[in-house]
DRENPA-3360 file (N, C-alpha, C; in nm, 2 decimals, always signed):
BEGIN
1 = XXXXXXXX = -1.01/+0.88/+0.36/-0.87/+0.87/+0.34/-0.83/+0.73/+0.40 ~ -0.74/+0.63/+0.33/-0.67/+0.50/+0.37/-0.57/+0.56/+0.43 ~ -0.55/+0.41/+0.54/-0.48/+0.43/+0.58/-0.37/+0.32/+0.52 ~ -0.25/+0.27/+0.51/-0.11/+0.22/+0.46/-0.14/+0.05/+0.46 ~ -0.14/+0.08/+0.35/-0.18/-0.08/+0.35/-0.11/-0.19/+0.31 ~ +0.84/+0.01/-1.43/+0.77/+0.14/-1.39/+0.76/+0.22/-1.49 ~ +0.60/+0.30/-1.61/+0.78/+0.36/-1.65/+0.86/+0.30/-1.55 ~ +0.93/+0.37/-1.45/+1.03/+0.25/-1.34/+0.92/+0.20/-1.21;
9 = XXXXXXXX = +1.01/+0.12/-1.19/+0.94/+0.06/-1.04/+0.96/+0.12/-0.92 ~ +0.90/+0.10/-0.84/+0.88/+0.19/-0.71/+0.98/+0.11/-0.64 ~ +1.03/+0.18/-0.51/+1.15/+0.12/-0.45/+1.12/-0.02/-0.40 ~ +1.02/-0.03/-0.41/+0.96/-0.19/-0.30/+0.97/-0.29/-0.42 ~ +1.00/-0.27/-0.54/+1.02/-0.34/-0.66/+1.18/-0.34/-0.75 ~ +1.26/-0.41/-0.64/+1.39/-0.41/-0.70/+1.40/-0.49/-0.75 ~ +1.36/-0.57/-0.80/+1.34/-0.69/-0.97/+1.33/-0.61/-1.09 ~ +1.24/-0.52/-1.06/+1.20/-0.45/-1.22/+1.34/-0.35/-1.26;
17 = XXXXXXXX = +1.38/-0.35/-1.39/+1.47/-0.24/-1.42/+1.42/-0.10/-1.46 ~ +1.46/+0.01/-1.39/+1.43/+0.13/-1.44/+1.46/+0.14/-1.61 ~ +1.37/+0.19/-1.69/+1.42/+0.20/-1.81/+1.55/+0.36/-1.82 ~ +1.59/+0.33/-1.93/+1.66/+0.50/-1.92/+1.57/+0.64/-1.92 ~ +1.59/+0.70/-1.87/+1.52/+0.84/-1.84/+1.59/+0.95/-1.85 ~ +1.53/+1.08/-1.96/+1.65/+1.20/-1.94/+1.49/+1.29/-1.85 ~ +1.61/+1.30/-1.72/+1.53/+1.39/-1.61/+1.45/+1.50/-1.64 ~ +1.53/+1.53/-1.74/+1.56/+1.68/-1.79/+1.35/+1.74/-1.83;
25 = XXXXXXXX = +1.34/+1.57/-1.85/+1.14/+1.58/-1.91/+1.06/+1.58/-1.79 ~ +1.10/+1.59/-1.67/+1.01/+1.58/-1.59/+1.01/+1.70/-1.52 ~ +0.86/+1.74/-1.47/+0.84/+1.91/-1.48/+0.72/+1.92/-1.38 ~ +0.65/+1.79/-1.33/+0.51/+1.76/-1.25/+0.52/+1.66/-1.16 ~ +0.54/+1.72/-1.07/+0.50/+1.59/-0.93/+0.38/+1.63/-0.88 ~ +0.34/+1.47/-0.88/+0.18/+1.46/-0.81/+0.19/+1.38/-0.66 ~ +0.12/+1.46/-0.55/+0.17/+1.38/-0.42/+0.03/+1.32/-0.36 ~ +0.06/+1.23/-0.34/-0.09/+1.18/-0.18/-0.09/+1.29/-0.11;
33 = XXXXXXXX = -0.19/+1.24/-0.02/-0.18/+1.39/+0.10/-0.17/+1.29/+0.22 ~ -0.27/+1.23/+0.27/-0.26/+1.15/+0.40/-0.15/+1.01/+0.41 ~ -0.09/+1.06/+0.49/+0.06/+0.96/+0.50/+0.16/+1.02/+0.45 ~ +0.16/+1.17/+0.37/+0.25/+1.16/+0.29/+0.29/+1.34/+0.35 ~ +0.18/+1.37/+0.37/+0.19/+1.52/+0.36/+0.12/+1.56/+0.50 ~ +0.00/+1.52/+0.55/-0.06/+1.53/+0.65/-0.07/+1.39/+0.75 ~ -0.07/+1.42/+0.89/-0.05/+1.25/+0.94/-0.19/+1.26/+1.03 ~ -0.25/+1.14/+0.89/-0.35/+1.12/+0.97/-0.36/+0.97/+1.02;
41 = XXXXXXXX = -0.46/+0.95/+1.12/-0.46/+0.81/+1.18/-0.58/+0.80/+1.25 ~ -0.68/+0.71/+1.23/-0.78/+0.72/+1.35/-0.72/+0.69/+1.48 ~ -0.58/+0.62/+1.51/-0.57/+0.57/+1.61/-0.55/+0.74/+1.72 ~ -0.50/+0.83/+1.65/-0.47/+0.94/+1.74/-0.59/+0.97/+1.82 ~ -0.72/+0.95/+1.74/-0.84/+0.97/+1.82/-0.87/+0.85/+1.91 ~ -0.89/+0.72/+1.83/-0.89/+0.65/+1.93/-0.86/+0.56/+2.08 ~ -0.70/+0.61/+2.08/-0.64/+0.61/+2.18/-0.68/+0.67/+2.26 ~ -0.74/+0.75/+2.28/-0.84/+0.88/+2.37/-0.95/+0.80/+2.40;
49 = XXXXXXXX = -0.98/+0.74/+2.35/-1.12/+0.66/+2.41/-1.12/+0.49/+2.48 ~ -0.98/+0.41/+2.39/-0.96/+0.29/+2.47/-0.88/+0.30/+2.59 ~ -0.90/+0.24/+2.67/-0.75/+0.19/+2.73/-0.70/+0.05/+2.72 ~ -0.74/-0.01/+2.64/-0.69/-0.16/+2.59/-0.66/-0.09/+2.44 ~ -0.57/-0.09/+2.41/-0.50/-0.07/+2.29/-0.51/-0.25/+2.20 ~ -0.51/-0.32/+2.26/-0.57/-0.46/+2.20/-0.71/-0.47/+2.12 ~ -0.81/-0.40/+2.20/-0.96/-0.34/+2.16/-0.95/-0.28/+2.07 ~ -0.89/-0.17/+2.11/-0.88/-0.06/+1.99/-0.83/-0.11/+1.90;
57 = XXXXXXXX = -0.77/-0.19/+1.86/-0.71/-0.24/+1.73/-0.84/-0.34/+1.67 ~ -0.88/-0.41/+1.76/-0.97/-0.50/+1.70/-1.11/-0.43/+1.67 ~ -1.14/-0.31/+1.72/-1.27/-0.24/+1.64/-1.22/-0.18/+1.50 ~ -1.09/-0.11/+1.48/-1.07/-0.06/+1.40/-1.00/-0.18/+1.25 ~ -1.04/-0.28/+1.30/-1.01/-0.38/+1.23/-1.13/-0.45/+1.16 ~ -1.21/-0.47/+1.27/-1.37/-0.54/+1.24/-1.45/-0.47/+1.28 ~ -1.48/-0.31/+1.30/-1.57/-0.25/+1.31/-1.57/-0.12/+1.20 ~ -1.52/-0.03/+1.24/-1.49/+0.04/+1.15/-1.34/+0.07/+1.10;
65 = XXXXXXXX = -1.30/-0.05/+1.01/-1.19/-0.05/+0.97/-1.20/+0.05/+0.82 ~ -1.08/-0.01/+0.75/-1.00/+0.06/+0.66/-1.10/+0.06/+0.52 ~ -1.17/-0.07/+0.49/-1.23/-0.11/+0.38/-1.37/+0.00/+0.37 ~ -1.44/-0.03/+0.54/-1.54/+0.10/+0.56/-1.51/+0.24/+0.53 ~ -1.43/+0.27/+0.55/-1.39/+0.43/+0.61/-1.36/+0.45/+0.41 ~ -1.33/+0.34/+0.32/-1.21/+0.41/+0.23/-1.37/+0.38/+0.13 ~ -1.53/+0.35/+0.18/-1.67/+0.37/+0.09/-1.69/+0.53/+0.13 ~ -1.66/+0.56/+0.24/-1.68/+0.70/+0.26/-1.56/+0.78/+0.16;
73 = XXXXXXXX = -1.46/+0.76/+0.13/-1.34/+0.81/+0.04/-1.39/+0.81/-0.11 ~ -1.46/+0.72/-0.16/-1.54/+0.72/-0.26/-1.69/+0.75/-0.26 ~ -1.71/+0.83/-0.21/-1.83/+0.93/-0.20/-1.97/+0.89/-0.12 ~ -1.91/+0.78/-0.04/-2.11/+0.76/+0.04/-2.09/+0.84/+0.14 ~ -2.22/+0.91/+0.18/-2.23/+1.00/+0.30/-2.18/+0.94/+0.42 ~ -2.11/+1.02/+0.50/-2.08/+1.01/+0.64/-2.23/+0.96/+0.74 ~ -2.35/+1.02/+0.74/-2.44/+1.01/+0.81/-2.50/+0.85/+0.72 ~ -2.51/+0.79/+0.65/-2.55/+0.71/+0.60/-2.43/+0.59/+0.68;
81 = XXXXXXXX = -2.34/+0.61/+0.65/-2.22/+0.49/+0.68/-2.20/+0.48/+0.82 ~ -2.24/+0.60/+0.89/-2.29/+0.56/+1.06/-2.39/+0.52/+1.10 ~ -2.50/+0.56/+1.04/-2.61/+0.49/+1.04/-2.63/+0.27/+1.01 ~ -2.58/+0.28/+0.89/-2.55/+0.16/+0.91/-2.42/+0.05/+0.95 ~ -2.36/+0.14/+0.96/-2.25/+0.02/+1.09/-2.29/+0.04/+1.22 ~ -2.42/+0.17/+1.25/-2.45/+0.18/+1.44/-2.56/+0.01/+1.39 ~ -2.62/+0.04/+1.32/-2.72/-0.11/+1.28/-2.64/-0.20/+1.32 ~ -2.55/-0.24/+1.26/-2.48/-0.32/+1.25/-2.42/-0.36/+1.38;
89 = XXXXXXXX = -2.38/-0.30/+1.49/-2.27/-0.33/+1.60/-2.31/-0.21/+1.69 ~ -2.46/-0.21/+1.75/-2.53/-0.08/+1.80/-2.44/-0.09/+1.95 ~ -2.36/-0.18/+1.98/-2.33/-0.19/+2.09/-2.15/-0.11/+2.13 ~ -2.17/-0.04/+1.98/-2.04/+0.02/+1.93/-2.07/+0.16/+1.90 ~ -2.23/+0.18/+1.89/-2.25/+0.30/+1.81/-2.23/+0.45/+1.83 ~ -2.18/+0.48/+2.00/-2.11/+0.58/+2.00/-1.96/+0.58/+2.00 ~ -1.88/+0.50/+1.95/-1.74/+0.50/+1.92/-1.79/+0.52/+1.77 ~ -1.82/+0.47/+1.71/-1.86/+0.46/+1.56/-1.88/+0.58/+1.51;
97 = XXXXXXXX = -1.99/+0.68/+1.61/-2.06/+0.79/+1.55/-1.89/+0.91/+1.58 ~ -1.79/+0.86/+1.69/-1.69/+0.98/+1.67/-1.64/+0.94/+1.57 ~ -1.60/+0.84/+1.49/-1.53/+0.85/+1.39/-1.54/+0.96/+1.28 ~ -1.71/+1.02/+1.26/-1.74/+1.12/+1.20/-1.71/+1.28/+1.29 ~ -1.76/+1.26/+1.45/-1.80/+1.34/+1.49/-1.67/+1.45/+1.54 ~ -1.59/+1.34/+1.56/-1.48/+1.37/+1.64/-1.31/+1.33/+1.52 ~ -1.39/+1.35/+1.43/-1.29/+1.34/+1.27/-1.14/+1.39/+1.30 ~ -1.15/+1.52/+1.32/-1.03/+1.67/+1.31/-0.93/+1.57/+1.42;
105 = XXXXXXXX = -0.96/+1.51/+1.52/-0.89/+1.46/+1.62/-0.79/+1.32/+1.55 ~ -0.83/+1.28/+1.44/-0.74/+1.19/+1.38/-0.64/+1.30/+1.29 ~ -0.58/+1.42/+1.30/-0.53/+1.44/+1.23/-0.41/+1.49/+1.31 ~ -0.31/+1.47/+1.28/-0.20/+1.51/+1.43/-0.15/+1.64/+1.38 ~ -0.11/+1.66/+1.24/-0.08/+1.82/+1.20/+0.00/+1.74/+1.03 ~ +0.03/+1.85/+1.00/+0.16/+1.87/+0.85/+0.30/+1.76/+0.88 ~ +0.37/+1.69/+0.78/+0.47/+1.59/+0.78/+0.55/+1.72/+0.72 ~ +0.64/+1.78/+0.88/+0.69/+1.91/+0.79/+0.79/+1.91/+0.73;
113 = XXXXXXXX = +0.86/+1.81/+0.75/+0.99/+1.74/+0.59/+0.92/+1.73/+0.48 ~ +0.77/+1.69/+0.46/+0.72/+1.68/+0.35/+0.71/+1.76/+0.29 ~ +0.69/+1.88/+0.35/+0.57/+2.01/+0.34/+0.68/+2.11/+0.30 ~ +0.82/+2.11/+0.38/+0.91/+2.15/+0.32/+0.99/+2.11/+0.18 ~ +0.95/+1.99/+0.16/+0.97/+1.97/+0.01/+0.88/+1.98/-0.09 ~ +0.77/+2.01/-0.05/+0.69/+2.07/-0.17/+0.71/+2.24/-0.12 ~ +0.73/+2.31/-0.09/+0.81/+2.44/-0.09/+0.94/+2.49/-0.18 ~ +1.03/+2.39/-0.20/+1.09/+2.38/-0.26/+1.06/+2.32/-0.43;
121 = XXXXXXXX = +1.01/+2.24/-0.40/+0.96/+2.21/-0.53/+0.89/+2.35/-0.63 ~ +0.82/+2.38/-0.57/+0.77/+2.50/-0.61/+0.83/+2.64/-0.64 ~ +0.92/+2.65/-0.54/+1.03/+2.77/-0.57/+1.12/+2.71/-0.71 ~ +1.11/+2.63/-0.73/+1.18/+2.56/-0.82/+1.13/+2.57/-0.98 ~ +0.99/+2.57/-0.97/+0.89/+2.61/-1.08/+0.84/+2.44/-1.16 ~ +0.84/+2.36/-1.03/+0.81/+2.25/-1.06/+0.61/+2.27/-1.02 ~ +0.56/+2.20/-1.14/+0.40/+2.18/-1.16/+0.39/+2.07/-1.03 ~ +0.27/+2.14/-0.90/+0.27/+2.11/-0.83/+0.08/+2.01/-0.81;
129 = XXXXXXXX = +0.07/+1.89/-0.79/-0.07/+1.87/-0.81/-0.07/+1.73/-0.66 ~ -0.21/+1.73/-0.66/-0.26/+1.64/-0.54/-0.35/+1.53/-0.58 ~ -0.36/+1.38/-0.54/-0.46/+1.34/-0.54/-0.48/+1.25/-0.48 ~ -0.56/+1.24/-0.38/-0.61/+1.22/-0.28/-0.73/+1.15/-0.29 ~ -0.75/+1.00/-0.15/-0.82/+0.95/-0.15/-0.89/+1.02/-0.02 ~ -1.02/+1.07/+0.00/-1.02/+1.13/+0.10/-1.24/+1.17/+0.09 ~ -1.33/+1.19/+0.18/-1.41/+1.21/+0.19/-1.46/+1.33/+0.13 ~ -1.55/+1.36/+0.10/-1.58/+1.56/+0.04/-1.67/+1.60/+0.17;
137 = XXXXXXXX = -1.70/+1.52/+0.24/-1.75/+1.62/+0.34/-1.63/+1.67/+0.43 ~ -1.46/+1.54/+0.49/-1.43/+1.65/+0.58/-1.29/+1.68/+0.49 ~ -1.29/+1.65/+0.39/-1.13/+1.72/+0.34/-1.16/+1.87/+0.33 ~ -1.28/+1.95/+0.32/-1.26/+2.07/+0.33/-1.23/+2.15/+0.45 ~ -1.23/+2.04/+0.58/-1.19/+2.11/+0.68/-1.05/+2.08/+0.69 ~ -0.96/+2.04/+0.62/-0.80/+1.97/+0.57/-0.80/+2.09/+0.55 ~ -0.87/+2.10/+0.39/-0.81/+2.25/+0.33/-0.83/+2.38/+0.43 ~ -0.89/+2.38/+0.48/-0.87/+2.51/+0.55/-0.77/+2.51/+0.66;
145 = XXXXXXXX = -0.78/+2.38/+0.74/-0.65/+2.39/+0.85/-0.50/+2.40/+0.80 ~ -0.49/+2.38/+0.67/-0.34/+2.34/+0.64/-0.32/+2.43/+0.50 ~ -0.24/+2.57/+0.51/-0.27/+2.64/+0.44/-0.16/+2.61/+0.29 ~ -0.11/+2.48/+0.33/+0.05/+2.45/+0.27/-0.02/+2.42/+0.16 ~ -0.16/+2.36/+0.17/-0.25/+2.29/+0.06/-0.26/+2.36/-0.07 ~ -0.27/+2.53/-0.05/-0.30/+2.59/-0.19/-0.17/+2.64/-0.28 ~ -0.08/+2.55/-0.20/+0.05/+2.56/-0.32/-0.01/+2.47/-0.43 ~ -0.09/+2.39/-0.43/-0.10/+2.30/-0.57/-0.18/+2.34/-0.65;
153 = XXXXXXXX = -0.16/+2.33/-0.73/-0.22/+2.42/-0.89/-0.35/+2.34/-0.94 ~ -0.39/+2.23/-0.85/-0.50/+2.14/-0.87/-0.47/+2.01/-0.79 ~ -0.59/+1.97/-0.73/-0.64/+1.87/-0.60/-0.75/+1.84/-0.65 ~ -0.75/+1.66/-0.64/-0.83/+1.58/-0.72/-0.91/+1.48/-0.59 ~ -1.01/+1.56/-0.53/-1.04/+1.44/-0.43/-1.12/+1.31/-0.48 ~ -1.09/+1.24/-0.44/-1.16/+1.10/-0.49/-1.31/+1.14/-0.43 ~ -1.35/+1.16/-0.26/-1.48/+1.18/-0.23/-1.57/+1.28/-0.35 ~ -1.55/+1.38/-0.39/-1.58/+1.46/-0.47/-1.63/+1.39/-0.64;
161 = XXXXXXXX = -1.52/+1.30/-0.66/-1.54/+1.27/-0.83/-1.56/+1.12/-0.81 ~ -1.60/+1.05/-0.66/-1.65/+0.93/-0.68/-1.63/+0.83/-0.77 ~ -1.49/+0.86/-0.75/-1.37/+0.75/-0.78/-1.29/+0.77/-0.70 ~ -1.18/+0.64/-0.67/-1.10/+0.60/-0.59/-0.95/+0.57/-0.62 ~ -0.81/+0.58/-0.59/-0.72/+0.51/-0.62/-0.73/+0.38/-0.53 ~ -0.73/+0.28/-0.64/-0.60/+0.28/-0.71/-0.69/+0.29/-0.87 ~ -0.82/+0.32/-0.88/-0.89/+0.26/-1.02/-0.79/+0.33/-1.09 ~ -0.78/+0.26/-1.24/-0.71/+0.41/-1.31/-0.83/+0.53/-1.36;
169 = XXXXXXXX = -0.95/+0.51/-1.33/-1.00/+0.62/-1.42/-0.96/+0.78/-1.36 ~ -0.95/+0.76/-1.20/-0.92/+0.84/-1.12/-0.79/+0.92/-1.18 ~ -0.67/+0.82/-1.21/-0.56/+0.92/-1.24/-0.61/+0.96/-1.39 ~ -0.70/+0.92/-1.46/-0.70/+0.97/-1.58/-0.79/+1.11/-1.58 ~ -0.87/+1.12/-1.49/-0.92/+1.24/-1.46/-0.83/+1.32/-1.41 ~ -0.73/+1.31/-1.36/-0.64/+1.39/-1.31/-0.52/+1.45/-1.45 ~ -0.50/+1.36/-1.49/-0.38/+1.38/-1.59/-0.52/+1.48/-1.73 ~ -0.61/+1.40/-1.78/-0.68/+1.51/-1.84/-0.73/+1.63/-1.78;
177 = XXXXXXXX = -0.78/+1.68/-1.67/-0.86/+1.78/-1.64/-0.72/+1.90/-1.63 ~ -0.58/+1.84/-1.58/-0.48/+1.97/-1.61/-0.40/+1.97/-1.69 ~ -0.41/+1.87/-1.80/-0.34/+1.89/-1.90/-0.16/+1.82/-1.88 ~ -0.22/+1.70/-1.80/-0.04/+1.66/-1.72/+0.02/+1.55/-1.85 ~ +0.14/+1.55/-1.86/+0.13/+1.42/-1.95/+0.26/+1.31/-1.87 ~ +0.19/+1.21/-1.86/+0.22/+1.16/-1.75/+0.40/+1.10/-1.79 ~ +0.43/+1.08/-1.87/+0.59/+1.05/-1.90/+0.65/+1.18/-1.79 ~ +0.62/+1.27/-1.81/+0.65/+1.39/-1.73/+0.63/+1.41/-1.56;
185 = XXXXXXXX = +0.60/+1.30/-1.52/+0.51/+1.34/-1.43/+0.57/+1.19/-1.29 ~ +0.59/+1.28/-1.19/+0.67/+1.20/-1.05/+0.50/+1.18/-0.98 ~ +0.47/+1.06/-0.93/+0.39/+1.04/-0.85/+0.42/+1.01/-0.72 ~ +0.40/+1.04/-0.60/+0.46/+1.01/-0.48/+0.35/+0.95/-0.42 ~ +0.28/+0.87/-0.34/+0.18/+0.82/-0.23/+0.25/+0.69/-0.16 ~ +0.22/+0.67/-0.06/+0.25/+0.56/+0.05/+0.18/+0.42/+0.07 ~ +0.13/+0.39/-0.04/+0.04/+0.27/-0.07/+0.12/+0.20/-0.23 ~ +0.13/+0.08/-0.19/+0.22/+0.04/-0.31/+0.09/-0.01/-0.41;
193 = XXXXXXXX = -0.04/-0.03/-0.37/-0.08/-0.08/-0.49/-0.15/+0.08/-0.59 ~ -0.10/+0.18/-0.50/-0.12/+0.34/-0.62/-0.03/+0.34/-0.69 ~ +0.09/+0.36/-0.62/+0.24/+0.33/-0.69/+0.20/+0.26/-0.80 ~ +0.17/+0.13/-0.84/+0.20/+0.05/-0.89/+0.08/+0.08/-1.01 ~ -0.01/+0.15/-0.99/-0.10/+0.20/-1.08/-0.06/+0.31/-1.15 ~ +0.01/+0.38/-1.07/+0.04/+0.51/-1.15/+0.18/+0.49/-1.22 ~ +0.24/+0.40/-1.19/+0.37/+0.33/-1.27/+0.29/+0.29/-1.44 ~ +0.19/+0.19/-1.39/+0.14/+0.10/-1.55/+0.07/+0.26/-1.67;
201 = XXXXXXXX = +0.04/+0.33/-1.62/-0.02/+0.45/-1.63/+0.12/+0.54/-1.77 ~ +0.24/+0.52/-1.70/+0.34/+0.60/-1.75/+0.44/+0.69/-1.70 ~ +0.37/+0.71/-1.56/+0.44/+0.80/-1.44/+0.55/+0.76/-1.42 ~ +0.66/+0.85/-1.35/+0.76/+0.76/-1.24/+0.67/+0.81/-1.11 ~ +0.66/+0.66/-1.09/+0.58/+0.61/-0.92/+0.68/+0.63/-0.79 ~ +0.70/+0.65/-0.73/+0.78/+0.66/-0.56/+0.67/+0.64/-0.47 ~ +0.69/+0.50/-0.38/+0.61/+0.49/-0.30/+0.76/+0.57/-0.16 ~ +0.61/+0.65/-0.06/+0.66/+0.71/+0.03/+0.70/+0.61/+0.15;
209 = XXXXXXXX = +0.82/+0.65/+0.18/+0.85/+0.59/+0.30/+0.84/+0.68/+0.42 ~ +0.99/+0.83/+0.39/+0.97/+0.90/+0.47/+1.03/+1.04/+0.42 ~ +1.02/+1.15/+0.46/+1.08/+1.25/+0.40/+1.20/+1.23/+0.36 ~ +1.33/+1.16/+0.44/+1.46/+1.17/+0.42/+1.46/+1.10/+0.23 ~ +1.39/+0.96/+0.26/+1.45/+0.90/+0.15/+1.36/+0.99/+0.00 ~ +1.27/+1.01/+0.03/+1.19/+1.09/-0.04/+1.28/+1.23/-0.13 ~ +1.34/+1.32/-0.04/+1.44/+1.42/-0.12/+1.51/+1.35/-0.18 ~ +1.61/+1.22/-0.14/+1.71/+1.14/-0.21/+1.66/+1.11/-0.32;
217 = XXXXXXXX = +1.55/+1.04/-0.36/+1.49/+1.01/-0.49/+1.48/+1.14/-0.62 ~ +1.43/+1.25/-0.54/+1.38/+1.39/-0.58/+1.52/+1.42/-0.65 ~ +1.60/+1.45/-0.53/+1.75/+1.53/-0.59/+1.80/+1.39/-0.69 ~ +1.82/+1.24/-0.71/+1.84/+1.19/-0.81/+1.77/+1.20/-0.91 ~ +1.67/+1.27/-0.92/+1.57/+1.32/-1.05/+1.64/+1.44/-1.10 ~ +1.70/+1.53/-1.05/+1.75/+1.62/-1.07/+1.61/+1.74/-1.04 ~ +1.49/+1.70/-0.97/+1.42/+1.83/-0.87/+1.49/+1.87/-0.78 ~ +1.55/+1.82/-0.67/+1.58/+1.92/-0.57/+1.72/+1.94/-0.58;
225 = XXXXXXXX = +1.77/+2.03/-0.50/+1.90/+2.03/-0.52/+1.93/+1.92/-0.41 ~ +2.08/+1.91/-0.39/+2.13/+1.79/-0.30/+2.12/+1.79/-0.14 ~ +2.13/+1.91/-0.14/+2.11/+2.00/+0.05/+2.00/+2.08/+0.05 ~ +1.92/+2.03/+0.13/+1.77/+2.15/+0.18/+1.84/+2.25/+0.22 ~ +1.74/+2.39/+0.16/+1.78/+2.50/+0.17/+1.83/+2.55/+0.31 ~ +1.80/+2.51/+0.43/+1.88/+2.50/+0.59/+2.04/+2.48/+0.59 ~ +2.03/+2.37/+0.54/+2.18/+2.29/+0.52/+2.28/+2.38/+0.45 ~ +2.18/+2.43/+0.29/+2.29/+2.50/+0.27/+2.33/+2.62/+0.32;
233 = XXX = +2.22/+2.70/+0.39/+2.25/+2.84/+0.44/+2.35/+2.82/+0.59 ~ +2.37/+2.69/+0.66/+2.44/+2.67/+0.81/+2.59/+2.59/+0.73 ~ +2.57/+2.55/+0.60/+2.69/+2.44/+0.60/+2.84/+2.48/+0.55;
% end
């Protein structure tokens, strides 16, 4: 899983003009999971092991940074990619080997503004789908800890089908294998160069900032209603 790195354009693209849209056609939002839905970070684990937070930024920069971790996202083994970065920086190789060993510890829990909006979405009878840049050996321990996951009617891990976002073949596996057609279809992830793929693609792209502005976009789509179901049952 990375970490943070149109039909219309995504909010980070106020130059481009939305073309006209009747809402009324869109019926499928597709979400990221990490950053978006689940918060994950190596730094949660790593903090636990530096006390120079200076350090820790510079292994996870030039040791086992973002570009490493996101060959394991596109399907090389975990035991293979520690093996050769312990080669590599042996003088690192038990920080290196928790990256794998001590995985679960980068994941802090559910983005539960997030998680509450795909709840909604779904009471709504909105087509709910995932795709995810993420390893196949530990996203299965995701799906089991986070039971919010089997609201989606289909989850596309990149480690599994050894492809990656942003390539497009990845969303094309995704829009063929469930039958999505993407004019129809809200993409949400927190990386603008997905966004920006799944925009050229045909999607409306939303790159994630944070849950608040996230419903705002949703309820201008005409998905959610204007007040989370809280608000309206206290307001």
């Amino acid at each position: 899983m990375s970490e943070r790195g149109t039909r219309p354009a995504a909010p980070d693209h106020p130059e481009l003009d939305r073309p006209a849209l009747d809402h009324s056609e869109l019926d499928t939002v597709i979400f990221d999971i990490g950053g978006v839905l689940i918060d994950w970070n190596p730094r949660h684990l790593y903090r636990q092991l530096f006390d120079d937070e200076p350090a820790m930024e510079r292994f996870l920069s030039e040791v086992c940074d973002s570009q490493w971790n996101e060959q394991q996202d596109a399907g090389r083994p975990w035991d293979e990619a520690i093996r050769l970065r312990s080669a590599e920086f042996p003088e690192h190789a038990a920080l290196i080997a928790a990256y794998r060993m001590r995985w679960d510890e980068m994941l802090r829990g559910p983005v539960h503004d997030s998680v509450a909006i795909v709840d909604e979405l779904r009471a709504r009878g909105v087509r709910l789908y995932a795709l995810t840049n993420w390893s196949q050996e530990t996203f299965p321990l995701a799906f089991e800890r986070y039971p919010f996951l089997r609201a989606f009617e289909g989850i596309v891990v990149s480690g599994q089908e050894r492809l990656i976002k942003p390539d497009p073949a990845i969303f094309h596996l995704l829009l063929h294998r469930y039958g999505i057609h993407p004019e129809r279809a809200v993409f949400i992830d927190d990386a603008t160069r997905n966004v920006d793929a799944a925009a050229k693609l045909g999607m409306y792209a939303l790159r994630f900032r944070d849950p608040v502005a996230l419903r705002t976009e949703l309820v201008a789509l005409g998905l959610l209603d204007a007040a989370a179901p809280e608000a309206r049952q206290h307001g």
